[in-house]
Each structure stands twice: as structure tokens, then as C-alpha cells.
C-alpha positions as CSV (number, residue, x, y, z in Angstrom):
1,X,97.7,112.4,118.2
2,X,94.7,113.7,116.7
3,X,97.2,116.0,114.4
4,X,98.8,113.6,113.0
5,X,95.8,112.2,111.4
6,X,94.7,116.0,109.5
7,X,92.6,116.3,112.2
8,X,92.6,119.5,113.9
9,X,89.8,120.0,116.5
10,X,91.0,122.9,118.3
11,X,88.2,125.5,117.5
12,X,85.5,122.8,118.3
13,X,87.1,121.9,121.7
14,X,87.0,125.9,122.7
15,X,83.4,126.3,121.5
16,X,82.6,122.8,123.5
17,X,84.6,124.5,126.6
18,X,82.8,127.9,126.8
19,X,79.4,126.0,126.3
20,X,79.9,123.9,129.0
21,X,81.1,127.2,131.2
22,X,77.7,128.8,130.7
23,X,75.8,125.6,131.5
24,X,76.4,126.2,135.5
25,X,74.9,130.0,134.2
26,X,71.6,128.7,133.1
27,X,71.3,126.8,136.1
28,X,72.0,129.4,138.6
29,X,69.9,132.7,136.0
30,X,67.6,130.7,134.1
31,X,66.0,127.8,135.4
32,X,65.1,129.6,138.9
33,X,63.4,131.9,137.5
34,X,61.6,130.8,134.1
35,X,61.8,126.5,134.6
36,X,63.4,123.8,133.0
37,X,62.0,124.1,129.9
38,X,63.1,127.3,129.0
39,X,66.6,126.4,130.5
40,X,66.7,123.0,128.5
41,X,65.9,125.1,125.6
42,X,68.3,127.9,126.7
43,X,71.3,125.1,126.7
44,X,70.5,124.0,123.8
45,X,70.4,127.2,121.7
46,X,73.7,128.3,123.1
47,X,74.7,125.0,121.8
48,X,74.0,125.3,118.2
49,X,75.1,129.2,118.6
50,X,79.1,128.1,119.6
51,X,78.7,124.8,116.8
52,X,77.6,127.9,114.1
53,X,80.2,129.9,115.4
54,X,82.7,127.0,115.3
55,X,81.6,126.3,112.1
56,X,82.1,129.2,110.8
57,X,85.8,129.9,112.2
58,X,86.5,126.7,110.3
59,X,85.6,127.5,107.4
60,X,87.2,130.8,106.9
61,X,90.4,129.2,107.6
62,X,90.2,126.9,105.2
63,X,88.7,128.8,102.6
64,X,91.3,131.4,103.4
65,X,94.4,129.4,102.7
């Protein structure tokens, strides 16, 4: 559906995915052993770190056609 409006959301929905796969991660390796904070903060920098990668995927493909 989304494809028929130009809308092509396939690189964020991966980058969404494997962020969401290392969330169970922080819980098990960071929080334990260094607290929420740094855990909160842990999920949120891998976050922004698949959104810059996704980013960045997306705009070499359009910048490369």
C-alpha cells in the first residue's frame, strides 16, 4: 500500500527491526551490570546509530539514480 503512494520504507523498517533485536541485549548485558541509566542511554544511542545508518542508505540510493 505504502508503495503505491512513493513511499518506500523498507530500509527504515530493517534498521527499526535490528534495533528492537538488540533491546532484549541491553537488558540482559547492560543494565545488570552498569544500571538503567546507562542502558536507557545505551538504547537510545543504538537508536540514533541504525536512523544515521538508515539515513544514510537512503540517501545514497537516491542520490545514486
Amino acid at each position: 500500500m505504502l508503495k503505491r503512494y512513493g513511499l518506500e520504507l523498507d530500509e527504515m523498517i530493517v534498521a527499526l527491526l535490528i534495533w528492537l533485536c538488540t533491546l532484549p541485549l541491553i537488558g540482559i548485558l547492560i543494565i545488570p551490570f552498569l544500571g538503567w541509566q546507562v542502558g536507557l542511554a545505551a538504547a537510545i544511542l543504538l537508536f540514533i546509530l541504525a536512523m544515521i545508518v538508515c539515513w544514510g542508505i537512503c540517501s545514497w540510493k537516491i542520490f545514486r539514480e
